[in-house]
Backbone and ligand atoms as CSV (ligand in chain L), in Angstrom:
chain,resi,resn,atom,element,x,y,z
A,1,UNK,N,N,-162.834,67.807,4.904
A,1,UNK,CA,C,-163.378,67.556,6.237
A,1,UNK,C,C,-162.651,66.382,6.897
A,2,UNK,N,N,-162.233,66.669,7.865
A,2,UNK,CA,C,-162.013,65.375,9.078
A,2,UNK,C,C,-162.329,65.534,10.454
A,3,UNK,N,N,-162.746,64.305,10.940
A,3,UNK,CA,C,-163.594,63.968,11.754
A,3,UNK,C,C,-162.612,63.453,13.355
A,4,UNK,N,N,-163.013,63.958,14.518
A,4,UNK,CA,C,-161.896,63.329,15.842
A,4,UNK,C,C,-162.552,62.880,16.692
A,5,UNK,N,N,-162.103,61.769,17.147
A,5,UNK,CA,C,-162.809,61.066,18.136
A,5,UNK,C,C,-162.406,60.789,19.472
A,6,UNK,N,N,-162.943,60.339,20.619
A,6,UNK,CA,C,-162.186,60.389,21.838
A,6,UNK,C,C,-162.976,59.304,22.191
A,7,UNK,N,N,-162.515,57.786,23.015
A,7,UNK,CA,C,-162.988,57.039,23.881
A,7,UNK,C,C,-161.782,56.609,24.864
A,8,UNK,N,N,-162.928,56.097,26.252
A,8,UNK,CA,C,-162.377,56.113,27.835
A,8,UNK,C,C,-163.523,54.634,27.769
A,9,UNK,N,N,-162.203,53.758,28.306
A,9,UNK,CA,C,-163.329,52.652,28.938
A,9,UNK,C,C,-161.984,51.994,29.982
A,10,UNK,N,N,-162.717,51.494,31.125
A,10,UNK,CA,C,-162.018,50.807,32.471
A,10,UNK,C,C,-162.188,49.679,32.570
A,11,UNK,N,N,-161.810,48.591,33.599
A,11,UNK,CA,C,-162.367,47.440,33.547
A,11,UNK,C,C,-161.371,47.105,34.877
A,12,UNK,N,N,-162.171,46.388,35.449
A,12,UNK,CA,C,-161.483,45.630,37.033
A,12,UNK,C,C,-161.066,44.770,37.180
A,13,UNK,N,N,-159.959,44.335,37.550
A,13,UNK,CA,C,-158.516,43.248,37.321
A,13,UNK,C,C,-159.281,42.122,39.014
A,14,UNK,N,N,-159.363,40.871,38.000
A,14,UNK,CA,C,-160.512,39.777,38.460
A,14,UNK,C,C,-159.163,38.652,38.961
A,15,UNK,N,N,-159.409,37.720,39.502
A,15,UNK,CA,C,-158.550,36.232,39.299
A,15,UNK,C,C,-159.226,35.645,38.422
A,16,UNK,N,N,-158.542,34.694,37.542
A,16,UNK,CA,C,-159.813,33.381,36.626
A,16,UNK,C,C,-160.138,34.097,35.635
A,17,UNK,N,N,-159.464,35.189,34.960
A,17,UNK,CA,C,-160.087,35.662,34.150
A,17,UNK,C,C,-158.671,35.979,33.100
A,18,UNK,N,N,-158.967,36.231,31.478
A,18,UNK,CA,C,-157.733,36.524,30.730
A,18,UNK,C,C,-157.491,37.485,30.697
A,19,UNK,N,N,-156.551,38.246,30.638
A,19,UNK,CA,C,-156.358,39.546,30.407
A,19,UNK,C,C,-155.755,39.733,28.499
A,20,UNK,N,N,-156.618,40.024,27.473
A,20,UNK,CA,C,-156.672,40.135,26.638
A,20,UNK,C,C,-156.670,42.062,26.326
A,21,UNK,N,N,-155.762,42.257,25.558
A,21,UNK,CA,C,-155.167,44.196,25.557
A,21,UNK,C,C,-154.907,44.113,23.816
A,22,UNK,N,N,-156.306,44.669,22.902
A,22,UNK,CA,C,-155.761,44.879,21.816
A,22,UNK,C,C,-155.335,43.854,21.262
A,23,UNK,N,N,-156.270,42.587,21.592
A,23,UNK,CA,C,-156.759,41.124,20.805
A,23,UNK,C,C,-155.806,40.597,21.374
A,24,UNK,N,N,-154.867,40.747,21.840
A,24,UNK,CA,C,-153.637,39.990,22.145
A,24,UNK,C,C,-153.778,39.245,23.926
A,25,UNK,N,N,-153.009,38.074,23.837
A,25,UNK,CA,C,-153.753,37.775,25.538
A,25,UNK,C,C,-152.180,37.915,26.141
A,26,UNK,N,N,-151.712,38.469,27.121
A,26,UNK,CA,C,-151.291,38.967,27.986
A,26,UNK,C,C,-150.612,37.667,29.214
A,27,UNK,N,N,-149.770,36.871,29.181
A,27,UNK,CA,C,-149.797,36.104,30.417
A,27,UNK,C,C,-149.587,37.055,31.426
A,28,UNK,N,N,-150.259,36.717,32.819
A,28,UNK,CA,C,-151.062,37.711,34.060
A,28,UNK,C,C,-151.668,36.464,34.836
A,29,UNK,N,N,-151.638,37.014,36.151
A,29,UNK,CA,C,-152.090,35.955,37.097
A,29,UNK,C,C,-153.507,36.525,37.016
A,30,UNK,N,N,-153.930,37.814,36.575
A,30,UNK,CA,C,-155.252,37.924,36.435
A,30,UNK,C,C,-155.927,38.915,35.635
A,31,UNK,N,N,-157.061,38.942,35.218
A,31,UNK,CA,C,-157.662,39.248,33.836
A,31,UNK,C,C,-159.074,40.385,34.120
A,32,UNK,N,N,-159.471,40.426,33.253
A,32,UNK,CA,C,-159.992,41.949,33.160
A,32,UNK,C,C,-161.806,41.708,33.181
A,33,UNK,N,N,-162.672,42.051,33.916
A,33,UNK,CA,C,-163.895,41.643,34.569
A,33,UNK,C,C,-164.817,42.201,33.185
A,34,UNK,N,N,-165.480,41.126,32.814
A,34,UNK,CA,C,-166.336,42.035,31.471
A,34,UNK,C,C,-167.354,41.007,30.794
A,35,UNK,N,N,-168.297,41.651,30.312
A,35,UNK,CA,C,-169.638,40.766,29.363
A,35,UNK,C,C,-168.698,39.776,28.530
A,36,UNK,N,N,-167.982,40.553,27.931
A,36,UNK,CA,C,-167.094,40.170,26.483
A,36,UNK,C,C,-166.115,40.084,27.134
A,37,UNK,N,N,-164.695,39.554,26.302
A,37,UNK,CA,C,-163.636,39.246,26.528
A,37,UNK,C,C,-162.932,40.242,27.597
A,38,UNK,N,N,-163.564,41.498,27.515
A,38,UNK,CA,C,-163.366,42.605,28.318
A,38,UNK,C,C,-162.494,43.932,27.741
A,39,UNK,N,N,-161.911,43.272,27.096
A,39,UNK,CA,C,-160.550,43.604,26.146
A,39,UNK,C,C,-160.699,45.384,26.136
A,40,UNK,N,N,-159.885,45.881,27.097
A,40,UNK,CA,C,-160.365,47.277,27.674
A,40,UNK,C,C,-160.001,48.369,26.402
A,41,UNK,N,N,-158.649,48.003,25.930
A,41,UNK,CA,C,-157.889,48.587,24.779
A,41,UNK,C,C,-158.873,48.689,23.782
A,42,UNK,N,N,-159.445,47.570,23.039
A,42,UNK,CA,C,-160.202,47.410,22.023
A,42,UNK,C,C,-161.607,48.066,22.331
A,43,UNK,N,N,-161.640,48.484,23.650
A,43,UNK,CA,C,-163.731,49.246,23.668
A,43,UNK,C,C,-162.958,50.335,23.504
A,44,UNK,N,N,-162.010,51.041,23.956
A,44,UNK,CA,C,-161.926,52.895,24.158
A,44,UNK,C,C,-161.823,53.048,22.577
A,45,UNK,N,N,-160.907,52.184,21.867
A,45,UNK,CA,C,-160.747,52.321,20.585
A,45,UNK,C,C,-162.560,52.774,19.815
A,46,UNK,N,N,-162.908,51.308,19.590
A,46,UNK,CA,C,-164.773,51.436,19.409
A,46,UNK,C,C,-165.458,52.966,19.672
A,47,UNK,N,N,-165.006,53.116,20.863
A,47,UNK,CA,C,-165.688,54.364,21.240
A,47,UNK,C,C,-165.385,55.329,20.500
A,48,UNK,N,N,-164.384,55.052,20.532
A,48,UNK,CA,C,-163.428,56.826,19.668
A,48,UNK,C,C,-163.941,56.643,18.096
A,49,UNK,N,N,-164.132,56.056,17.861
A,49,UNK,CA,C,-164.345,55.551,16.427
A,49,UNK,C,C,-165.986,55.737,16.049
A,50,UNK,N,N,-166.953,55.513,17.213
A,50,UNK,CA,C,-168.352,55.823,17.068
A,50,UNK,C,C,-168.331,57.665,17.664
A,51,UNK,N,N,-167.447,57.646,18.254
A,51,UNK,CA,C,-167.681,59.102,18.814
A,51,UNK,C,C,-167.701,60.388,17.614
A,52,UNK,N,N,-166.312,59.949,16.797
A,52,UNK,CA,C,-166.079,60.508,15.814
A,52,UNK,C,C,-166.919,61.004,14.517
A,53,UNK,N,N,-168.406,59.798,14.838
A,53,UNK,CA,C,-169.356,60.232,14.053
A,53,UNK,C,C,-170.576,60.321,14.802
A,54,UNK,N,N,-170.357,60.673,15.978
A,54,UNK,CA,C,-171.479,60.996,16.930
A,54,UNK,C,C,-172.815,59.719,16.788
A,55,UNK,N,N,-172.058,58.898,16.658
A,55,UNK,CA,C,-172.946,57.419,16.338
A,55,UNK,C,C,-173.543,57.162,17.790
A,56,UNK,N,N,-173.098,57.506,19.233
A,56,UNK,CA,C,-173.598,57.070,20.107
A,56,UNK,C,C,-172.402,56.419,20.845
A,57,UNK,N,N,-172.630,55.072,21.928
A,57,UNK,CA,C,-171.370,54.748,22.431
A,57,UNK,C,C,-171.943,52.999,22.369
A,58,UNK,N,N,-170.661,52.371,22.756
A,58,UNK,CA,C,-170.674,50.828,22.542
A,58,UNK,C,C,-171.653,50.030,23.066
A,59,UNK,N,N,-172.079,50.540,24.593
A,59,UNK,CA,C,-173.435,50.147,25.295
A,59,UNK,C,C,-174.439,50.056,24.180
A,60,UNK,N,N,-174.463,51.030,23.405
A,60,UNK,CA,C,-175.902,51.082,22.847
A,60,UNK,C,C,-176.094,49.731,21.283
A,61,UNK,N,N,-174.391,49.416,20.843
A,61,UNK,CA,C,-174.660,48.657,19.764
A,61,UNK,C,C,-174.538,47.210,20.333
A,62,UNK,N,N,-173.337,47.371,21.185
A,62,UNK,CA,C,-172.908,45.899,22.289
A,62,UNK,C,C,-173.529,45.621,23.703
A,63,UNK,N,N,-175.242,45.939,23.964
A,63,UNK,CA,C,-175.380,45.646,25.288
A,63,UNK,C,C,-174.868,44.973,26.208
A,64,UNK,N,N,-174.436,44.556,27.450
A,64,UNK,CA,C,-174.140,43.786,28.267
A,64,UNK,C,C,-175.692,42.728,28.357
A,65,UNK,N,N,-176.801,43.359,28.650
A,65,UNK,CA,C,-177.966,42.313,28.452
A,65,UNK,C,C,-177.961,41.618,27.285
A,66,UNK,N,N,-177.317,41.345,26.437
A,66,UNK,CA,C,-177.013,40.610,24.998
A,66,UNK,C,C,-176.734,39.506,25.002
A,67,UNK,N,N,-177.001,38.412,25.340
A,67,UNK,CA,C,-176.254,37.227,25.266
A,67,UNK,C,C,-175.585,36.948,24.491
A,68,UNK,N,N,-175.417,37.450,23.291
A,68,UNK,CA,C,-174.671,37.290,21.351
A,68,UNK,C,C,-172.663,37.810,22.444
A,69,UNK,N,N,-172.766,39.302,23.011
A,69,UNK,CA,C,-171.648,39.401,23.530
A,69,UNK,C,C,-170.774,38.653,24.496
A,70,UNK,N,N,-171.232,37.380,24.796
A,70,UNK,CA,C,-170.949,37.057,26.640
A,70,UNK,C,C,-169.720,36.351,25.950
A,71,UNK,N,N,-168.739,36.677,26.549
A,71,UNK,CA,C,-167.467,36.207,25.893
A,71,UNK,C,C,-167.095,36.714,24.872
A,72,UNK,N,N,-167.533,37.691,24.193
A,72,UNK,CA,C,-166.813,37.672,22.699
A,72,UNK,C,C,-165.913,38.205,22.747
A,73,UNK,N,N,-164.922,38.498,21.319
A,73,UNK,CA,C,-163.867,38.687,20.876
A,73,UNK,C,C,-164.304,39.979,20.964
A,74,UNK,N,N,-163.905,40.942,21.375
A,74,UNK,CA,C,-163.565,42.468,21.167
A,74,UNK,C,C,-163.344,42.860,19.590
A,75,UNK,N,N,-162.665,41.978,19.554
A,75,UNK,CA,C,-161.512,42.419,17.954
A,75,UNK,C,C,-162.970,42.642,16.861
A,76,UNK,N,N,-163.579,41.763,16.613
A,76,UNK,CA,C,-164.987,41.414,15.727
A,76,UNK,C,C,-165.666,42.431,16.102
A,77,UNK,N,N,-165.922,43.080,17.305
A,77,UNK,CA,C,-166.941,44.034,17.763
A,77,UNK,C,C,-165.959,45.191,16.808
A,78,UNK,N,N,-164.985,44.973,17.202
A,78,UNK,CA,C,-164.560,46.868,16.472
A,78,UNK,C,C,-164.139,46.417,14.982
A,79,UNK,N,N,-164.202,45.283,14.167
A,79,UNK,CA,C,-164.023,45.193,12.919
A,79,UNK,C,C,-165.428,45.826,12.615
A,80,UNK,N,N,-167.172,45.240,13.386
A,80,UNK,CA,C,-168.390,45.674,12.937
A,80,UNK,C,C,-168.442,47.528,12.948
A,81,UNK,N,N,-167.673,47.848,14.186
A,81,UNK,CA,C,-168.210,49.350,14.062
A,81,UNK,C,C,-166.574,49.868,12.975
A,82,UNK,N,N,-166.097,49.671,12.548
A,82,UNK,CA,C,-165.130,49.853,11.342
A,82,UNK,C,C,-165.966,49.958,10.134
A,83,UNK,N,N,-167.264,48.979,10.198
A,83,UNK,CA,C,-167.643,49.061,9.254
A,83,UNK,C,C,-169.128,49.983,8.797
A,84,UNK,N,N,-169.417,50.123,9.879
A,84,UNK,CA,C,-170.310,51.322,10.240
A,84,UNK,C,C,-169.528,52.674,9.652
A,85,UNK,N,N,-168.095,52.600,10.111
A,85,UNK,CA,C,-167.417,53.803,9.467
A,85,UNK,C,C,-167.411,53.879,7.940
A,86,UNK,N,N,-166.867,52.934,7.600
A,86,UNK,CA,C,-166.914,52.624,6.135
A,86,UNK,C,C,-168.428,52.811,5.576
A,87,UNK,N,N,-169.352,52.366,5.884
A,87,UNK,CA,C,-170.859,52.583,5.411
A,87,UNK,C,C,-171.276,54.164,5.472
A,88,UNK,N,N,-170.811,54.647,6.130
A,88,UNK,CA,C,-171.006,56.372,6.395
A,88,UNK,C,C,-169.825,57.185,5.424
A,89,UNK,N,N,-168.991,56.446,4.850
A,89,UNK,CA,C,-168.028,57.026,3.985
A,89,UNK,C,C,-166.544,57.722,4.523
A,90,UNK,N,N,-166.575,56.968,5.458
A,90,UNK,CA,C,-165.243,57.372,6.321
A,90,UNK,C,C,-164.228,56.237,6.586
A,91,UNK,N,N,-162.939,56.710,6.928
A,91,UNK,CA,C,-161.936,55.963,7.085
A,91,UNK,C,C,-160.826,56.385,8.057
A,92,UNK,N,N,-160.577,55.153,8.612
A,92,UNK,CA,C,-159.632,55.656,10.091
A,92,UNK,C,C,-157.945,56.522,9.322
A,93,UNK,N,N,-157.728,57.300,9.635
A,93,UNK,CA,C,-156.303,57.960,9.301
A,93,UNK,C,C,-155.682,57.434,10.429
A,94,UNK,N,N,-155.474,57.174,11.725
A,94,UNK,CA,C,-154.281,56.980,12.459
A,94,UNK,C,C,-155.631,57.255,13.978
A,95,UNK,N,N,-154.742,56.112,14.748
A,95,UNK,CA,C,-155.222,55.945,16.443
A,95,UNK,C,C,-154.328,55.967,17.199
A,96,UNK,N,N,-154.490,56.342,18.177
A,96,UNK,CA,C,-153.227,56.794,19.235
A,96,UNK,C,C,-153.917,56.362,20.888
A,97,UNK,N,N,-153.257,55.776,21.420
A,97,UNK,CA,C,-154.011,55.041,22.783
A,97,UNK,C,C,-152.578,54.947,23.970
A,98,UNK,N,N,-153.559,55.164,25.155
A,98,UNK,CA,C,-153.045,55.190,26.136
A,98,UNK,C,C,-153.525,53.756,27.016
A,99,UNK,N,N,-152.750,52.887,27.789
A,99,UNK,CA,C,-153.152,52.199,28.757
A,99,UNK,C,C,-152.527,52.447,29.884
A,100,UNK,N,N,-153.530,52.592,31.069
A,100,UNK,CA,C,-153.279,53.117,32.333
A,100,UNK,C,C,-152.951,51.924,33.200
A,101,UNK,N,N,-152.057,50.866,33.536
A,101,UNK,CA,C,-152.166,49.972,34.156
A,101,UNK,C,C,-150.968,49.681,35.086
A,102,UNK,N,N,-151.227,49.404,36.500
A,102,UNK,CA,C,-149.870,49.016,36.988
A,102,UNK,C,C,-149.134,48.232,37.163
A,103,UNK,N,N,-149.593,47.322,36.830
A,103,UNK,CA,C,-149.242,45.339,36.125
A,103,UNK,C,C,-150.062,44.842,35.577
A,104,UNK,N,N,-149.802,44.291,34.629
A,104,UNK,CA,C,-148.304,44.217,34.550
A,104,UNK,C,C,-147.575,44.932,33.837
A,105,UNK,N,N,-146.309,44.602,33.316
A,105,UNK,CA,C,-145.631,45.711,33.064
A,105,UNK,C,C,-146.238,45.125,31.286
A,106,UNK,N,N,-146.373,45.960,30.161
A,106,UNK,CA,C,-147.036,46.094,29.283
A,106,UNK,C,C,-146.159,46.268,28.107
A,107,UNK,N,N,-144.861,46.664,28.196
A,107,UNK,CA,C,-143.910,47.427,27.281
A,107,UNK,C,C,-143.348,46.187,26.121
A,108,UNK,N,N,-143.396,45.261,26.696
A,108,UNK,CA,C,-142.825,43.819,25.781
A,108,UNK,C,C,-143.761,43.386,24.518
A,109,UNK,N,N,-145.444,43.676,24.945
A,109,UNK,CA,C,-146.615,43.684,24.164
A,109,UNK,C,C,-146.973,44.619,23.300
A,110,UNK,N,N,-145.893,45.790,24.009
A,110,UNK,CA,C,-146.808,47.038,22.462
A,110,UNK,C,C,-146.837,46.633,21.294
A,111,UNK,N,N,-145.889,46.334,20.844
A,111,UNK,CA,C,-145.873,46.091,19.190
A,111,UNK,C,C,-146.588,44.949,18.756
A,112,UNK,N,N,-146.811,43.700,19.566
A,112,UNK,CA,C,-147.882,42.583,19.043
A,112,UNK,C,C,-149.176,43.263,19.384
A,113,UNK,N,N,-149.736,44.282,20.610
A,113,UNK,CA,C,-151.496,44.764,20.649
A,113,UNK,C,C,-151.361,45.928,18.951
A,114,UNK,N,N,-150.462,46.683,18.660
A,114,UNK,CA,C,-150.419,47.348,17.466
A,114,UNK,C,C,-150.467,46.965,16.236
A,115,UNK,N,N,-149.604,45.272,16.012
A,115,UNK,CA,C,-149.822,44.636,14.916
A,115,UNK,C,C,-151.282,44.163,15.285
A,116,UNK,N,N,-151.769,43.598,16.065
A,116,UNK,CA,C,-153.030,43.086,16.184
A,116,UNK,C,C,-153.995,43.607,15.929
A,117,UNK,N,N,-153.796,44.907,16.499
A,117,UNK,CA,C,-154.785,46.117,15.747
A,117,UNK,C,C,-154.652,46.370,14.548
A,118,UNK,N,N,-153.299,46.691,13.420
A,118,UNK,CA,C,-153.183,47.127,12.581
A,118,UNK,C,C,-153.896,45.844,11.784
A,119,UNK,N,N,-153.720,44.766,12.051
A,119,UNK,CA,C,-154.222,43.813,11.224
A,119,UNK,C,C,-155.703,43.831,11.249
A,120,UNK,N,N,-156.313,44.041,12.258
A,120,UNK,CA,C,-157.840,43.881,12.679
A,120,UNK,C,C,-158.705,44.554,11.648
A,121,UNK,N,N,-157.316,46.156,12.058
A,121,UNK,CA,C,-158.156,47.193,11.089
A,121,UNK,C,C,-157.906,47.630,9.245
A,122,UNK,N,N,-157.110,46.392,9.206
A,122,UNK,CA,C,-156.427,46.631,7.682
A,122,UNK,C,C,-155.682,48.179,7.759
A,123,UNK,N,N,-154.803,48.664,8.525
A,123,UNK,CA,C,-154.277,50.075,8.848
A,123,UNK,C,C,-152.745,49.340,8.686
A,124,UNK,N,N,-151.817,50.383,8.128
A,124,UNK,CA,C,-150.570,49.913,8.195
A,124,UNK,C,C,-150.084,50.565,9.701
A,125,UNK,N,N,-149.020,49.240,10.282
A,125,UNK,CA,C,-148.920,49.632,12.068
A,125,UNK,C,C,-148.601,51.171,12.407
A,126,UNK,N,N,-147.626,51.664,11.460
A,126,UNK,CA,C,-146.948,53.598,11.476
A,126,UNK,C,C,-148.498,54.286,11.890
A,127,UNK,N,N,-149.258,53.520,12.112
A,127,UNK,CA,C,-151.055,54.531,11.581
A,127,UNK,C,C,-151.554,54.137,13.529
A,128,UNK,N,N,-150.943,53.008,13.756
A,128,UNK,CA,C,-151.554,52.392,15.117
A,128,UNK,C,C,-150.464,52.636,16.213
A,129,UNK,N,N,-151.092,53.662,17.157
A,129,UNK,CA,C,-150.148,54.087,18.358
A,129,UNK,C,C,-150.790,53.215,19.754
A,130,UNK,N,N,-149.943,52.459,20.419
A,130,UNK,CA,C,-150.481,52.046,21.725
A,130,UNK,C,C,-149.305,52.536,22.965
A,131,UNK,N,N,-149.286,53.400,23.941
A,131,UNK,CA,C,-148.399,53.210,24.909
A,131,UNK,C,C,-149.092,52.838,26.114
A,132,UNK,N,N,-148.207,52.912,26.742
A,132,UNK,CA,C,-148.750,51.899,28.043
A,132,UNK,C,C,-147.772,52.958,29.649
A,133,UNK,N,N,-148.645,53.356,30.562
A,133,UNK,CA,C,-147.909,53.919,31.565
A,133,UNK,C,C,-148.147,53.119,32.792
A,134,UNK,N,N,-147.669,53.719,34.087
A,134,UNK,CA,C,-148.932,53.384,35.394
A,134,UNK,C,C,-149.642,54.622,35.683
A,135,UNK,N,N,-150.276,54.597,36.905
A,135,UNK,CA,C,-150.756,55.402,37.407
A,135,UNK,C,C,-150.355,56.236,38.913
A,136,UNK,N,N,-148.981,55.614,39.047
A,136,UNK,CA,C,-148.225,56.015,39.807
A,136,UNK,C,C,-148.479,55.562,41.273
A,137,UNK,N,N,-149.147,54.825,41.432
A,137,UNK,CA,C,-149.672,54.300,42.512
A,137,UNK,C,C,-150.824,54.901,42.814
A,138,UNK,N,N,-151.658,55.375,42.191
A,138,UNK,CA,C,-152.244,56.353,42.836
A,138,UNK,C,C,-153.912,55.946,42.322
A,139,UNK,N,N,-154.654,56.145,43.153
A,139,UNK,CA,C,-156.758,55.374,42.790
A,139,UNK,C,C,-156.456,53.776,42.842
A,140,UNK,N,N,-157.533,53.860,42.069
A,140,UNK,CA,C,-157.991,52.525,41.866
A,140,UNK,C,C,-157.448,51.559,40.602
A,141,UNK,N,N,-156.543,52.080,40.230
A,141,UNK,CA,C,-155.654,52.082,38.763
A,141,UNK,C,C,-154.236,51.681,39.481
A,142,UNK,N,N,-153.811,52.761,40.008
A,142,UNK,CA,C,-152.573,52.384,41.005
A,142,UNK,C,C,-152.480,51.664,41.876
A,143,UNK,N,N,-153.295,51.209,42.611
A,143,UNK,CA,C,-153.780,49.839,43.274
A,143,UNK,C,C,-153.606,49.097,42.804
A,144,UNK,N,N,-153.764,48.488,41.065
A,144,UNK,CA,C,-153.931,47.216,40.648
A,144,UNK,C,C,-155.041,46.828,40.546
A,145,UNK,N,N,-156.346,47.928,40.612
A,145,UNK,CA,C,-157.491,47.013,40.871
A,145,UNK,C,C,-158.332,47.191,39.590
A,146,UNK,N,N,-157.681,47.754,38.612
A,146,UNK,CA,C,-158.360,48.401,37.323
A,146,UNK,C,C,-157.341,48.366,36.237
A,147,UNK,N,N,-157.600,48.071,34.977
A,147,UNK,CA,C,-157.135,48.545,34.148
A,147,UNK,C,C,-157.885,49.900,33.249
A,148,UNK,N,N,-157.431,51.047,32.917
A,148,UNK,CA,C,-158.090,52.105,32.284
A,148,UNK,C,C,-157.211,52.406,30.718
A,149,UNK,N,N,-158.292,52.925,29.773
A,149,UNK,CA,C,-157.461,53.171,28.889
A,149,UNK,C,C,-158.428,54.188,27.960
A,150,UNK,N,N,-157.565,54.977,26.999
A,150,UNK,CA,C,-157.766,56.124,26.522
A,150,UNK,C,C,-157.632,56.227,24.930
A,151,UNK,N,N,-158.721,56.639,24.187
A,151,UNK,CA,C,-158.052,56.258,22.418
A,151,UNK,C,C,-158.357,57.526,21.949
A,152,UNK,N,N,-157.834,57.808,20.811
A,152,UNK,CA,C,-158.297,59.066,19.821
A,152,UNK,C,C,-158.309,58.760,18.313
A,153,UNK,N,N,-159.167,58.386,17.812
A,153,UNK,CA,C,-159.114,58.534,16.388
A,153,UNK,C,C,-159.337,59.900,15.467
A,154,UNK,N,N,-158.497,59.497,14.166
A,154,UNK,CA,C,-158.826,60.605,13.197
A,154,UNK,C,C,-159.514,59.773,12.207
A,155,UNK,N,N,-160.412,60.480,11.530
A,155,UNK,CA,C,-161.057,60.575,10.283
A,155,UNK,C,C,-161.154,61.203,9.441
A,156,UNK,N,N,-160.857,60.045,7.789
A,156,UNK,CA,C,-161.176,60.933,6.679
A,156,UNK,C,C,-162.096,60.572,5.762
A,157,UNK,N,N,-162.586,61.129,4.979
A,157,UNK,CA,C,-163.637,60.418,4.091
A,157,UNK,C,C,-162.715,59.429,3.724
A,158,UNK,N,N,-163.738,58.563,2.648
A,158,UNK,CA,C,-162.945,57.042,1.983
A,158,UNK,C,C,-162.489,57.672,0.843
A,159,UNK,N,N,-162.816,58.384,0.083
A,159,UNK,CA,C,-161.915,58.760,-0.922
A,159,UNK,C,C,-160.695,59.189,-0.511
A,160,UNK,N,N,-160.352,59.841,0.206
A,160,UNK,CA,C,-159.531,60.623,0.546
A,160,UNK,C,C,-158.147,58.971,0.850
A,161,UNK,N,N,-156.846,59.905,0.878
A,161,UNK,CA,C,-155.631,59.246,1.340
A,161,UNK,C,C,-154.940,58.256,0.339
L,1,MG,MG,MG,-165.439,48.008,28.151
């Protein structure tokens, strides 16, 4: 048996704020609007990862009414639901992610948001996919006024691999 997951999470490009992509912080004249660090990369991931076991979605474990989240590290939120996976007897095989953004340009960072991940998730990096496009100018993405992003995990039991 293996298990597939899909998460989508957005977030709106603020002034005064960090722009943090997959634990990693990003120099940017401006940063990503959110309870938590915002860290858009690191929720779609979460998602895909609770989706995969029909656990529900991040709202429901990470409220925004939470005060425990206001600022936090993203990275810690998806080490906890990693471990939700692990407690259910499963294990990530490989993630593959899209970021939809039109600045900044993102391509210099892939490989430090992938080590960052690979490290987060104890995954060797060959297992952690991040690319990065725009949106061609086009919505609220192509504007600049959003960052969006897209994950897919696989799952296998823990014995397995
Ligand atoms: Mg989010």
């Amino acid at each position: 048996m293996i298990r597939i997951g899909q998460g989508y999470d957005i977030h709106r490009l603020v002034a005064d704020r960090p722009l943090v992509l997959g634990g990693v912080l990003i120099p940017y004249d401006r940063g990503l609007l959110g309870h938590s660090d915002a860290d858009v990369l690191t929720h779609a991931i979460m998602d895909a990862l609770l989706g995969a076991l029909a656990l529900g979605d991040i709202g429901h474990y990470f409220p925004p009414s939470d005060p425990q989240w206001h600022n936090a590290n993203s990275i810690l939120m998806l080490q906890a639901v990693q471990q939700m996976v692990h407690k259910q007897s499963w294990q990530i095989v490989n993630i593959d992610s899209s970021i939809i953004a039109e600045q900044p340009k993102l391509k210099p960072h892939i490989l430090a948001m992938r080590a960052s991940l690979s490290t987060a998730l104890n995954l060797p990096v060959e297992r952690v996919s991040v690319k990065a496009r725009t949106n061609e100018g086009l919505d609220a993405v192509g504007r600049g006024e959003a960052i969006a992003t897209h994950a897919v995990v696989l799952l296998a039991p823990l014995t397995d691999l």
